[in-house]
Backbone as CSV, one residue per row, in Angstrom:
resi,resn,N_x,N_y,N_z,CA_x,CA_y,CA_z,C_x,C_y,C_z
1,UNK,1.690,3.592,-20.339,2.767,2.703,-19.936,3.266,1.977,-21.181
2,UNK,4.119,1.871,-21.088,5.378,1.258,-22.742,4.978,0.158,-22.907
3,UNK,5.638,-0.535,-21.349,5.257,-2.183,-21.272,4.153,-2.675,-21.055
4,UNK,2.826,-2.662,-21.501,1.999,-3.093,-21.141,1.829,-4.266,-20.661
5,UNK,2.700,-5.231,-21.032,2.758,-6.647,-21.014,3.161,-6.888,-18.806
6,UNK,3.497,-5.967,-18.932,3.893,-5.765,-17.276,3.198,-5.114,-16.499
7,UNK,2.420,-4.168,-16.874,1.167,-3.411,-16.735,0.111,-4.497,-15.440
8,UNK,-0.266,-3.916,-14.038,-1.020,-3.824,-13.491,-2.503,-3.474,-12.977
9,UNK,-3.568,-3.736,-13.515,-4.859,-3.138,-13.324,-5.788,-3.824,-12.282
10,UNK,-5.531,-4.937,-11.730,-6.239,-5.464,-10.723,-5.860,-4.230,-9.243
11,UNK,-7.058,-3.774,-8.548,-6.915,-3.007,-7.658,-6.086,-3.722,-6.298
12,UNK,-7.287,-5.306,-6.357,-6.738,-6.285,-4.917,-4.781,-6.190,-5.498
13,UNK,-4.578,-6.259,-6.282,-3.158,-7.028,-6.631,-2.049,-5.709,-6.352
14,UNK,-3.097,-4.409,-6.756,-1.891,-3.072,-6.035,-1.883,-3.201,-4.628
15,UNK,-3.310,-3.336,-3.795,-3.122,-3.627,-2.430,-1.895,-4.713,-2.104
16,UNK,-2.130,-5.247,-2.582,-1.139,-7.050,-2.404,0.135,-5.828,-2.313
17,UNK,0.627,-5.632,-3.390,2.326,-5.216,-3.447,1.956,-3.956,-2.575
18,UNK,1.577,-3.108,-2.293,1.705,-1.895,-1.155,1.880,-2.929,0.380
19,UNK,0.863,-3.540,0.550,1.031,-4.723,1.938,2.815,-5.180,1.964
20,UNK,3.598,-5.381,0.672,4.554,-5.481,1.273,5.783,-4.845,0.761
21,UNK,5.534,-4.012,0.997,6.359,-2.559,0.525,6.363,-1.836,2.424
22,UNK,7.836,-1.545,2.117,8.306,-1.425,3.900,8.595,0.321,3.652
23,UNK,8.594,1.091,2.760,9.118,2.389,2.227,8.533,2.445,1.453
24,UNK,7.685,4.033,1.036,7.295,4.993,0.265,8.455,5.693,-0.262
25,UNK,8.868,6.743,-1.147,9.570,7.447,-1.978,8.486,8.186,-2.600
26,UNK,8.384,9.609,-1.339,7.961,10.419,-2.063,8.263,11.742,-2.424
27,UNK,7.967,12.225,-3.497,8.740,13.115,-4.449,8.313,14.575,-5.188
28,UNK,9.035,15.714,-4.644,8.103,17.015,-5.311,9.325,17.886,-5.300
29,UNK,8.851,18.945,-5.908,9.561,19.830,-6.352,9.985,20.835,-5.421
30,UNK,11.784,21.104,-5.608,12.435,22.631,-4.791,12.546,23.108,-6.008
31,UNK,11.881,24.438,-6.193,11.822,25.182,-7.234,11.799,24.473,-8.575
32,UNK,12.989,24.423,-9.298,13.224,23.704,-10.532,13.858,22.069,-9.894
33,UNK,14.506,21.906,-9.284,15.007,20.689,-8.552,13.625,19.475,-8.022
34,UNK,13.771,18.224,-8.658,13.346,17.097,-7.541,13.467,17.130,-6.062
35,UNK,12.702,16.440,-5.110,13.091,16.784,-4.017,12.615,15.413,-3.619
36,UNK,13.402,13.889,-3.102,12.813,13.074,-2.993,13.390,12.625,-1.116
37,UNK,11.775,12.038,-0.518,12.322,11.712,0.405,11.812,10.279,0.544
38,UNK,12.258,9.097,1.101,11.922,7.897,2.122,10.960,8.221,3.348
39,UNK,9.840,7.582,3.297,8.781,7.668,4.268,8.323,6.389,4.686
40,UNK,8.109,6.663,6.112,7.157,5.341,6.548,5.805,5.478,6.078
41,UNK,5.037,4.568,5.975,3.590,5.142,5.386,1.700,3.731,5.772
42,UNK,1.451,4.681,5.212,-0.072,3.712,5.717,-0.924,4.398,4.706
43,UNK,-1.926,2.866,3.961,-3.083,3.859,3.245,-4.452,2.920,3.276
44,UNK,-4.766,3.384,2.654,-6.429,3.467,3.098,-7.169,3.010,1.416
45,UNK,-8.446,1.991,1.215,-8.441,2.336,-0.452,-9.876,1.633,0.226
46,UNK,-10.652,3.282,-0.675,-11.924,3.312,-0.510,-12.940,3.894,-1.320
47,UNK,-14.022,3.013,-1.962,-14.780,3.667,-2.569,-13.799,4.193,-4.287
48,UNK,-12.990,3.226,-4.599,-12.105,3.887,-6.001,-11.001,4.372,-5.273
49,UNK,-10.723,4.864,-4.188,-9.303,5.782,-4.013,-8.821,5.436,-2.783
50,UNK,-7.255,5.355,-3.349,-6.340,5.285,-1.904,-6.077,6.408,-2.059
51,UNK,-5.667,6.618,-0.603,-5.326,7.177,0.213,-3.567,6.933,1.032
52,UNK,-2.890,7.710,1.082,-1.493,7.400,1.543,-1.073,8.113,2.817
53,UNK,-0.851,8.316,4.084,-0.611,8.969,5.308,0.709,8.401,5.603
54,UNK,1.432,9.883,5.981,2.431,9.880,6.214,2.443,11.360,7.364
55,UNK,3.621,10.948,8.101,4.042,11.899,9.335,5.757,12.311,9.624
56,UNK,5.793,13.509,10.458,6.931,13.801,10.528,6.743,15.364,11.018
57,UNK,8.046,15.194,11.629,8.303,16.580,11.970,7.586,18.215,11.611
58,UNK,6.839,18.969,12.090,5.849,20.186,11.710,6.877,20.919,10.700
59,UNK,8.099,20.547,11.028,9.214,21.879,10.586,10.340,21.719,9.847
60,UNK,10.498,22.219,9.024,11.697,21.711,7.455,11.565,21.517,6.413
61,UNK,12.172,21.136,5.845,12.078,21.502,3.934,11.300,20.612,3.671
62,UNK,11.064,19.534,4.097,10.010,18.605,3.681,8.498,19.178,3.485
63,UNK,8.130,19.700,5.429,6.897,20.092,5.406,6.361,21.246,4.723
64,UNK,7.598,22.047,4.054,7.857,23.517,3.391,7.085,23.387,2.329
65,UNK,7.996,22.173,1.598,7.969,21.727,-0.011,6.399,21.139,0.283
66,UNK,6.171,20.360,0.581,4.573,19.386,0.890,3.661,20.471,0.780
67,UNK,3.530,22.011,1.783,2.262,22.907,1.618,2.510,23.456,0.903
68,UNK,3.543,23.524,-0.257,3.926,24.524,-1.717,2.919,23.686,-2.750
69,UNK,3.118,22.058,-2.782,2.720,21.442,-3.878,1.574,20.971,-3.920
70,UNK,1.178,21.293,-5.147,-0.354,20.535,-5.786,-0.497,19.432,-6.221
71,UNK,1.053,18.713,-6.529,0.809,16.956,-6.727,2.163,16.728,-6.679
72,UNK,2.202,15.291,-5.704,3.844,14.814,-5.065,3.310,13.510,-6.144
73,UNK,4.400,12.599,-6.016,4.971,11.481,-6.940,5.164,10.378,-6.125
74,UNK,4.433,9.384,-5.716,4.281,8.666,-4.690,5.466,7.120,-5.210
75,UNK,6.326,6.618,-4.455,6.883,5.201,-5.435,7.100,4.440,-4.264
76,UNK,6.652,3.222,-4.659,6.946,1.879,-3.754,7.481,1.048,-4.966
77,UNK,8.414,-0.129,-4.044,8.482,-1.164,-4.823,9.123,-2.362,-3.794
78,UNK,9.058,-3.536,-4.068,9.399,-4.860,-3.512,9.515,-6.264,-4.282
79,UNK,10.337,-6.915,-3.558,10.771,-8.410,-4.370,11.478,-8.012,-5.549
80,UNK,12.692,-7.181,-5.377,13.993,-6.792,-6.399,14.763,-7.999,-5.871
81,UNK,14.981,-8.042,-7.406,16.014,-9.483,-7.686,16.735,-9.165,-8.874
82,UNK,17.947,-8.943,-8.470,18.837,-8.453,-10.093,19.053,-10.184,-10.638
83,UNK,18.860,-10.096,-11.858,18.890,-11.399,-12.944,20.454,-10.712,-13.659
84,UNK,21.851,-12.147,-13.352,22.497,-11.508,-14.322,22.717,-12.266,-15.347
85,UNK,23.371,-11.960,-16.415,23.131,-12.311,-17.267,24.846,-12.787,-18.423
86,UNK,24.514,-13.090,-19.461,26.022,-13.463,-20.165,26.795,-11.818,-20.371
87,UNK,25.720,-11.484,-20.889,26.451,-9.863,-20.968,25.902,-8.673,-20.505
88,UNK,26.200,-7.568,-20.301,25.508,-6.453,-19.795,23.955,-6.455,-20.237
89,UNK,23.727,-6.121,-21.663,22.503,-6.299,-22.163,21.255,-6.947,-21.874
90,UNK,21.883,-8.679,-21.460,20.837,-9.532,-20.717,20.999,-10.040,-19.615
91,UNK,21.308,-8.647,-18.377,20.966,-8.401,-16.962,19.560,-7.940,-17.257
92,UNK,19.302,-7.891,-15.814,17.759,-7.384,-15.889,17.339,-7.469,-14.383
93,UNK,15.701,-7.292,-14.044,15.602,-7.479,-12.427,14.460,-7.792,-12.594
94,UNK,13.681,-8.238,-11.436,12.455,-8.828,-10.807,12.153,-7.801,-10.098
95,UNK,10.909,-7.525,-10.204,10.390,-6.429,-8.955,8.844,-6.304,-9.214
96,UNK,8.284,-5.686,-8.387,7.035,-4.977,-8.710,6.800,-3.371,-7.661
97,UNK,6.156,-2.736,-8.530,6.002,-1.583,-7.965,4.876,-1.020,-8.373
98,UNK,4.704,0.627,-7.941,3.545,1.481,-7.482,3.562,2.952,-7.725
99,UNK,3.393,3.565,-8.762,3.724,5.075,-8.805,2.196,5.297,-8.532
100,UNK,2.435,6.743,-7.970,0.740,7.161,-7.851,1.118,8.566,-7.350
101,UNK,0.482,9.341,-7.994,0.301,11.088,-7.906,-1.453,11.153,-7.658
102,UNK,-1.070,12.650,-6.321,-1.910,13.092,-5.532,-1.491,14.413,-5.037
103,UNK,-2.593,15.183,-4.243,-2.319,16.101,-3.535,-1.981,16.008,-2.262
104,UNK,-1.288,16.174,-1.487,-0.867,16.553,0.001,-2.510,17.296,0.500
105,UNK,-2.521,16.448,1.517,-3.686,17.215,2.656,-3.020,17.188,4.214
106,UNK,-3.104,17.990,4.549,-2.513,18.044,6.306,-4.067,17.702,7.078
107,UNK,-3.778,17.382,8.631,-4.710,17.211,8.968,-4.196,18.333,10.554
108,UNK,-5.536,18.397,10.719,-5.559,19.262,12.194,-5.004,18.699,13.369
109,UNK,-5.046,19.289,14.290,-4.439,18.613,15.682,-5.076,17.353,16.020
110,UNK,-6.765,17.760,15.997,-7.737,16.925,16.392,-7.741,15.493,16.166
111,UNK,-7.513,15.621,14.051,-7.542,14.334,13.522,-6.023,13.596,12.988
112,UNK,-4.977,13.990,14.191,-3.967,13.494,13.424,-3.978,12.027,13.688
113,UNK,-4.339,11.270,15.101,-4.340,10.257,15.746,-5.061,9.163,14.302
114,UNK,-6.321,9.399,13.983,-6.642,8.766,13.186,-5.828,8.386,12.022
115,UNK,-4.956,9.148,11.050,-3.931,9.340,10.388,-2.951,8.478,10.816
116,UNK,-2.165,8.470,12.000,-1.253,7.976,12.285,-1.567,6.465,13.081
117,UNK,-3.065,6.029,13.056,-3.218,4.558,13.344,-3.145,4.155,11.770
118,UNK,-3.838,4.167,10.396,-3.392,4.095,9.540,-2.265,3.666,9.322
119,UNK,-1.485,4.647,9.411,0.159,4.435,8.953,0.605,3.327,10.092
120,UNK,0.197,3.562,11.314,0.599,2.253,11.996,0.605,0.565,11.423
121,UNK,-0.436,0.883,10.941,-1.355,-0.372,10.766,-0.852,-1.324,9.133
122,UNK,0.047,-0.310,8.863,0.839,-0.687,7.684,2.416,-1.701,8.591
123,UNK,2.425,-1.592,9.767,3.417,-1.825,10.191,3.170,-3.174,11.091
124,UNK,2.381,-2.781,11.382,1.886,-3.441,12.871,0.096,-4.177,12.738
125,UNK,-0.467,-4.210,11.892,-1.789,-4.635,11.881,-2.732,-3.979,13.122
126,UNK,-2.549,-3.107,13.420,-3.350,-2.613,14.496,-3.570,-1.220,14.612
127,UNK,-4.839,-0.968,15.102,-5.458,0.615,14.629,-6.052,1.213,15.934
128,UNK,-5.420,0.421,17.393,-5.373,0.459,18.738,-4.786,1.758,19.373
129,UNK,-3.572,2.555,18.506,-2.744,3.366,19.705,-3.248,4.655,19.860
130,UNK,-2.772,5.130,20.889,-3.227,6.096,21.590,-1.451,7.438,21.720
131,UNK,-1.832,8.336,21.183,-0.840,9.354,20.954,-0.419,10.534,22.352
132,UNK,0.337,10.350,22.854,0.493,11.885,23.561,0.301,13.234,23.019
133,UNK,-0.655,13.812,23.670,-1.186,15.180,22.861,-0.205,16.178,22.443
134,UNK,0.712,15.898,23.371,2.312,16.949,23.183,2.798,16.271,21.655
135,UNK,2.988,15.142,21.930,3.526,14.405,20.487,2.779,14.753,19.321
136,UNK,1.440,14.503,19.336,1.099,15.341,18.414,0.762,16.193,17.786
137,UNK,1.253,17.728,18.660,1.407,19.177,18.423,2.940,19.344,17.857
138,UNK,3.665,18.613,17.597,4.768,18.566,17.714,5.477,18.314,15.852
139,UNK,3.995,17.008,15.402,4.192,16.436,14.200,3.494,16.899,13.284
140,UNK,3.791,17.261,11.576,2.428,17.183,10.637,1.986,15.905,10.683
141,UNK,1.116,15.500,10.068,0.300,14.069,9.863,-0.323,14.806,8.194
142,UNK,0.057,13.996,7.340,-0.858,14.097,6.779,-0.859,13.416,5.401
143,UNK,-2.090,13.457,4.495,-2.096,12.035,3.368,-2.211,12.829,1.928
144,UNK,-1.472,11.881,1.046,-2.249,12.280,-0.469,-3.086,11.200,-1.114
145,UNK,-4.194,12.358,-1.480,-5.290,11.622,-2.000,-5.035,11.673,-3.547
146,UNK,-4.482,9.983,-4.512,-4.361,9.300,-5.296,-5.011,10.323,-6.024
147,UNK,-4.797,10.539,-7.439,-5.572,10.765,-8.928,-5.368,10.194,-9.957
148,UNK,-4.331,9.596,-9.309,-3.733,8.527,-10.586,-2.979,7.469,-9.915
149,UNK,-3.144,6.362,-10.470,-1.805,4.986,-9.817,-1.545,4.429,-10.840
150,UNK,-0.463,3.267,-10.995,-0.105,2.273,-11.662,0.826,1.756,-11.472
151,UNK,0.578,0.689,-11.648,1.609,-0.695,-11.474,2.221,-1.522,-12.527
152,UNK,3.719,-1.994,-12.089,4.005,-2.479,-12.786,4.666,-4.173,-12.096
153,UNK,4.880,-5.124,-13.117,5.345,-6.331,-12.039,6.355,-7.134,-13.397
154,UNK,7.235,-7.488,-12.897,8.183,-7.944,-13.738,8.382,-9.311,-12.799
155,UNK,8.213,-10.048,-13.127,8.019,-11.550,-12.440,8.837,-12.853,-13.038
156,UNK,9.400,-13.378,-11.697,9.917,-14.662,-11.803,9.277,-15.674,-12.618
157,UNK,10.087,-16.210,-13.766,9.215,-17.214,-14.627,8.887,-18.281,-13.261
158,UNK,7.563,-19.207,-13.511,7.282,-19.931,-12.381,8.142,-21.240,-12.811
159,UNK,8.636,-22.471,-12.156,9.359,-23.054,-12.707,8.336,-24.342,-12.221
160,UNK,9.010,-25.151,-13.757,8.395,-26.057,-13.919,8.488,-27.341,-13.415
């Protein structure tokens, strides 16, 4: 990372900014082309590694591209605040964010429910629901397991 000075390594403090991050942006390859989509999402961080679950439709270029690739491009970010400035040069923004590359894992029929309380629970604090079995023959479910993360946070001076 360039900026180190902005640089993130506390684990609690990536949890913190994922907790309020409302959208994932995640990202893999059509052939030579990027392929980026907006996801709802839920993760899990255990033992050293998150975990990211996400769901959707069994069928389309998404779920195509997802069982082609060996590592997607995970991005969150929250608390964007454009700073403007006297001239172009000294604009700037406030934010913090989350890149993190992993592999795509699908999960079976059996264990999608578990998967998709997760991702609930990013929404809703609760790991309670109960799925229609049709509904979930219907959906992939499934997570990438992290090999890499990092954060970055560009922050409001605190005022005095």
């Amino acid at each position: 990372m360039r900026r180190k000075e902005l640089e993130i390594n506390d684990t609690s403090k990536i949890q913190e900014i994922l907790d309020q991050c409302d959208v994932c942006r995640i990202g893999m390859l059509d052939g030579d082309r990027p392929y980026v989509v907006p996801m709802s999402f839920g993760y899990h961080y255990n033992n050293g590694i998150f975990e990211f679950y996400f769901h959707g439709n069994n069928a389309g270029k998404k779920v195509e591209l997802l069982k082609q690739s060996n590592t997607v491009c995970l991005e969150f970010d929250t608390n964007c605040e454009l700073v403007s400035g006297e001239n172009a040069c000294s604009y700037s923004t406030f934010y913090q964010s989350v890149i993190a590359y992993g592999k795509p894992v699908f999960f079976a029929d059996g264990e999608k429910a578990e998967g998709l309380n997760i991702l609930m629970s990013q929404y809703s604090k609760r790991t309670d629901f109960t799925y229609p079995e049709k509904m979930l023959q219907s959906m992939a479910v499934y997570k990438v397991v992290v090999d890499e993360i990092t954060a970055k946070e560009h922050k409001k001076p605190s005022a005095i």
